[in-house]
TIPAMI-23448 format. One record per residue: x, y, z of N, C-alpha, C, O in turn. Coordinates in steps of 0.001 Angstrom, whole numbers, padded with zeros to 6 digits, always signed. Layout:
XYZXYZXYZXYZ;...
END
This chain:
+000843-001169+000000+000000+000000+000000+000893+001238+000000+001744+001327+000885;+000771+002230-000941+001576+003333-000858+001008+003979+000107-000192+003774+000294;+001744+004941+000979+001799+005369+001967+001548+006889+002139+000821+007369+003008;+002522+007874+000823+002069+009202+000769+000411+009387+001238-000420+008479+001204;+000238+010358+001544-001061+010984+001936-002087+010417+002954-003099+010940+003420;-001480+009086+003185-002356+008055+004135-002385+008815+005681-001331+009369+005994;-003317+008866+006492-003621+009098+007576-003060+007846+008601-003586+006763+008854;-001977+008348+009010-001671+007332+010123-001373+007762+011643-000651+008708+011959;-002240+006671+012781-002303+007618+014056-001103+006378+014628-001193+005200+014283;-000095+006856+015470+001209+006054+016267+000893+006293+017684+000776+007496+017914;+000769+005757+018408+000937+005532+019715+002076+005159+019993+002735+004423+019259;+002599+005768+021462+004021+005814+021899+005014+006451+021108+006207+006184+021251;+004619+007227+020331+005738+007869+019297+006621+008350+020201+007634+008614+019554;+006841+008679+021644+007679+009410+022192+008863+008862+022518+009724+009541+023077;+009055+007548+022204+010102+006551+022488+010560+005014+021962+009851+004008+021936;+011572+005112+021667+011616+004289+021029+011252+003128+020198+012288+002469+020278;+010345+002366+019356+010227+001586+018389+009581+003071+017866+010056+003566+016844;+008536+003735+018558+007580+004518+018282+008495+005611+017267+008030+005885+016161;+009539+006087+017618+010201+006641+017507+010489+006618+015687+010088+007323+014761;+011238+005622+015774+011434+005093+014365+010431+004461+013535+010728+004161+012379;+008989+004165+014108+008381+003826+013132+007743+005273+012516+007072+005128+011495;+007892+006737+013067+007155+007680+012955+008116+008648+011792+007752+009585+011082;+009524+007964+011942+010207+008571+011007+009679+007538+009949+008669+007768+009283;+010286+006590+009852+009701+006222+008769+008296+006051+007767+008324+005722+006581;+007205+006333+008489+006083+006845+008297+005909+008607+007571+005169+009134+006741;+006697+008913+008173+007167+010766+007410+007923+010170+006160+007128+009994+005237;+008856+009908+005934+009767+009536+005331+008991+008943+003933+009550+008958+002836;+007393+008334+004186+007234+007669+002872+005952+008689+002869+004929+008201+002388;+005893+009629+003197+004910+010758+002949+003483+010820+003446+002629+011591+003010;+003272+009680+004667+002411+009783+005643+001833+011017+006368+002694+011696+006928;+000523+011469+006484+000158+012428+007536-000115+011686+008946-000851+010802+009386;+000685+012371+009305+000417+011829+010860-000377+012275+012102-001022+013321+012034;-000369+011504+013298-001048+011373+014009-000151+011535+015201+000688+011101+014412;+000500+011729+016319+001240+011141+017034+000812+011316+018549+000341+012388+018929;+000985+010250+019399-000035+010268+020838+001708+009234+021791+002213+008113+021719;+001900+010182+022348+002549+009963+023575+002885+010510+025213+002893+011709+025492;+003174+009352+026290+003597+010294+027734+004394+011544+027587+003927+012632+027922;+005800+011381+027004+006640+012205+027397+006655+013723+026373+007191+013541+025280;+006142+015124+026619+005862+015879+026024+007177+016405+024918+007107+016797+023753;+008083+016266+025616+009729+016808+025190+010037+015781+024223+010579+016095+023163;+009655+014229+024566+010697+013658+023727+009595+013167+022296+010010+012499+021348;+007892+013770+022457+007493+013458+021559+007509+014575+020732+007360+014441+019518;+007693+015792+021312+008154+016840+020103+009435+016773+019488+009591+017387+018433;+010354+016141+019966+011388+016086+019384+011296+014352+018421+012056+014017+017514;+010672+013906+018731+010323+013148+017796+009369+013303+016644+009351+012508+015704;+008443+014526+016758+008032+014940+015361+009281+015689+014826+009759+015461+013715;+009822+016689+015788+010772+017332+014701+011595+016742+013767+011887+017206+012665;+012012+015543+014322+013030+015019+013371+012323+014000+012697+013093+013299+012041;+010979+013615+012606+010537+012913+011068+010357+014171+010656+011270+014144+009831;+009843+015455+010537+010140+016247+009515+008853+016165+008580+008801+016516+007401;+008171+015810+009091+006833+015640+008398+005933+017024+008867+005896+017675+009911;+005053+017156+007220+004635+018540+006931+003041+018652+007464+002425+019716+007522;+002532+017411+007819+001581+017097+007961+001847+016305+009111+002453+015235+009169;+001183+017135+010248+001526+016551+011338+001099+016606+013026+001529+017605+013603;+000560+015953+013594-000211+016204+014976+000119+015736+016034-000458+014693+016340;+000980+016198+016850+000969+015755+018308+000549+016261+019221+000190+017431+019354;+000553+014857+020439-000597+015349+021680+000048+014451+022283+000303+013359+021774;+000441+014854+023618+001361+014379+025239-000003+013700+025863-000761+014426+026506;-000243+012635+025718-001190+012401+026827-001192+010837+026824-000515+010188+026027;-002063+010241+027841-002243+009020+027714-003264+008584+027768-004143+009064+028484;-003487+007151+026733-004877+006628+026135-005646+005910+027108-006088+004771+026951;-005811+006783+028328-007075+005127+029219-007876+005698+029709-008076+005711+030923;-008854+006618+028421-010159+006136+029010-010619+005764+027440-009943+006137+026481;-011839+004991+027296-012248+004967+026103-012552+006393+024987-012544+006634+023780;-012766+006974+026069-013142+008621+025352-012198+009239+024930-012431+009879+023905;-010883+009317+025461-010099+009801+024989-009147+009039+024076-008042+009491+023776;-009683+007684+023576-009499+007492+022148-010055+007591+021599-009527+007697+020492;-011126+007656+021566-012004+008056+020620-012148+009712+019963-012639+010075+018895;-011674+010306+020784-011632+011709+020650-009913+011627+019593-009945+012081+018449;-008908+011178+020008-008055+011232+019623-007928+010345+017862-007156+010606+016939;-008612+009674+017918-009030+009181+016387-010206+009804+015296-010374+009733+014079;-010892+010429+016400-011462+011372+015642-010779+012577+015269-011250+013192+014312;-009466+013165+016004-009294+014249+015842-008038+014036+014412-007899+014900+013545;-007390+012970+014438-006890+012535+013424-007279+011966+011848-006666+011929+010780;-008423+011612+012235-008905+011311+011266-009779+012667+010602-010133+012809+009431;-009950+013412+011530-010468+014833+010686-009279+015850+009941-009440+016992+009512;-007978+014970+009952-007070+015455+008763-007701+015366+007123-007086+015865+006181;-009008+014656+006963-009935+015088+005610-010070+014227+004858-010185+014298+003634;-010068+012529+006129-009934+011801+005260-010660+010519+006274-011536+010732+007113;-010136+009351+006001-010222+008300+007154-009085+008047+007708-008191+008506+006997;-008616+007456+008786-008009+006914+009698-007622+005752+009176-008081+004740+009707;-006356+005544+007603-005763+004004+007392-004909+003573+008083-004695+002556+007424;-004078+003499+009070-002998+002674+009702-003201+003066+011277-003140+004278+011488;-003312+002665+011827-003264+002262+013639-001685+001683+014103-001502+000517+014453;-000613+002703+014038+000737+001559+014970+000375+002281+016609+000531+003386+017128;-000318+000634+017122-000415+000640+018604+000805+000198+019095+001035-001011+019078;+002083+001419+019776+003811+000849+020101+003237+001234+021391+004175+001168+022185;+002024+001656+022100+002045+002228+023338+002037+000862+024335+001529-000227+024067;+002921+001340+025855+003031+000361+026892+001659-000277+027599+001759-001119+028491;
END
Protein backbone atom coordinates (compact mmCIF):
# COMPACT_ATOMS: atom_id res chain seq x y z
CA UNK A 1 0.00 0.00 0.00
CA UNK A 2 1.58 3.33 -0.86
CA UNK A 3 1.80 5.37 1.97
CA UNK A 4 2.07 9.20 0.77
CA UNK A 5 -1.06 10.98 1.94
CA UNK A 6 -2.36 8.06 4.14
CA UNK A 7 -3.62 9.10 7.58
CA UNK A 8 -1.67 7.33 10.12
CA UNK A 9 -2.30 7.62 14.06
CA UNK A 10 1.21 6.05 16.27
CA UNK A 11 0.94 5.53 19.72
CA UNK A 12 4.02 5.81 21.90
CA UNK A 13 5.74 7.87 19.30
CA UNK A 14 7.68 9.41 22.19
CA UNK A 15 10.10 6.55 22.49
CA UNK A 16 11.62 4.29 21.03
CA UNK A 17 10.23 1.59 18.39
CA UNK A 18 7.58 4.52 18.28
CA UNK A 19 10.20 6.64 17.51
CA UNK A 20 11.43 5.09 14.37
CA UNK A 21 8.38 3.83 13.13
CA UNK A 22 7.16 7.68 12.96
CA UNK A 23 10.21 8.57 11.01
CA UNK A 24 9.70 6.22 8.77
CA UNK A 25 6.08 6.85 8.30
CA UNK A 26 7.17 10.77 7.41
CA UNK A 27 9.77 9.54 5.33
CA UNK A 28 7.23 7.67 2.87
CA UNK A 29 4.91 10.76 2.95
CA UNK A 30 2.41 9.78 5.64
CA UNK A 31 0.16 12.43 7.54
CA UNK A 32 0.42 11.83 10.86
CA UNK A 33 -1.05 11.37 14.01
CA UNK A 34 1.24 11.14 17.03
CA UNK A 35 -0.03 10.27 20.84
CA UNK A 36 2.55 9.96 23.58
CA UNK A 37 3.60 10.29 27.73
CA UNK A 38 6.64 12.21 27.40
CA UNK A 39 5.86 15.88 26.02
CA UNK A 40 9.73 16.81 25.19
CA UNK A 41 10.70 13.66 23.73
CA UNK A 42 7.49 13.46 21.56
CA UNK A 43 8.15 16.84 20.10
CA UNK A 44 11.39 16.09 19.38
CA UNK A 45 10.32 13.15 17.80
CA UNK A 46 8.03 14.94 15.36
CA UNK A 47 10.77 17.33 14.70
CA UNK A 48 13.03 15.02 13.37
CA UNK A 49 10.54 12.91 11.07
CA UNK A 50 10.14 16.25 9.51
CA UNK A 51 6.83 15.64 8.40
CA UNK A 52 4.64 18.54 6.93
CA UNK A 53 1.58 17.10 7.96
CA UNK A 54 1.53 16.55 11.34
CA UNK A 55 -0.21 16.20 14.98
CA UNK A 56 0.97 15.76 18.31
CA UNK A 57 -0.60 15.35 21.68
CA UNK A 58 1.36 14.38 25.24
CA UNK A 59 -1.19 12.40 26.83
CA UNK A 60 -2.24 9.02 27.71
CA UNK A 61 -4.88 6.63 26.14
CA UNK A 62 -7.07 5.13 29.22
CA UNK A 63 -10.16 6.14 29.01
CA UNK A 64 -12.25 4.97 26.10
CA UNK A 65 -13.14 8.62 25.35
CA UNK A 66 -10.10 9.80 24.99
CA UNK A 67 -9.50 7.49 22.15
CA UNK A 68 -12.00 8.06 20.62
CA UNK A 69 -11.63 11.71 20.65
CA UNK A 70 -8.05 11.23 19.62
CA UNK A 71 -9.03 9.18 16.39
CA UNK A 72 -11.46 11.37 15.64
CA UNK A 73 -9.29 14.25 15.84
CA UNK A 74 -6.89 12.53 13.42
CA UNK A 75 -8.91 11.31 11.27
CA UNK A 76 -10.47 14.83 10.69
CA UNK A 77 -7.07 15.46 8.76
CA UNK A 78 -9.94 15.09 5.61
CA UNK A 79 -9.93 11.80 5.26
CA UNK A 80 -10.22 8.30 7.15
CA UNK A 81 -8.01 6.91 9.70
CA UNK A 82 -5.76 4.00 7.39
CA UNK A 83 -3.00 2.67 9.70
CA UNK A 84 -3.26 2.26 13.64
CA UNK A 85 0.74 1.56 14.97
CA UNK A 86 -0.41 0.64 18.60
CA UNK A 87 3.81 0.85 20.10
CA UNK A 88 2.05 2.23 23.34
CA UNK A 89 3.03 0.36 26.89
Amino acid sequence: MPLADRIVLITGASGGVGTVVTQRFAEAGARLGLVGRDRERLVAAAAAAGSKDLDAAALLLTTRDQVKQTVAGVAGYGGSLDVIIDDAE
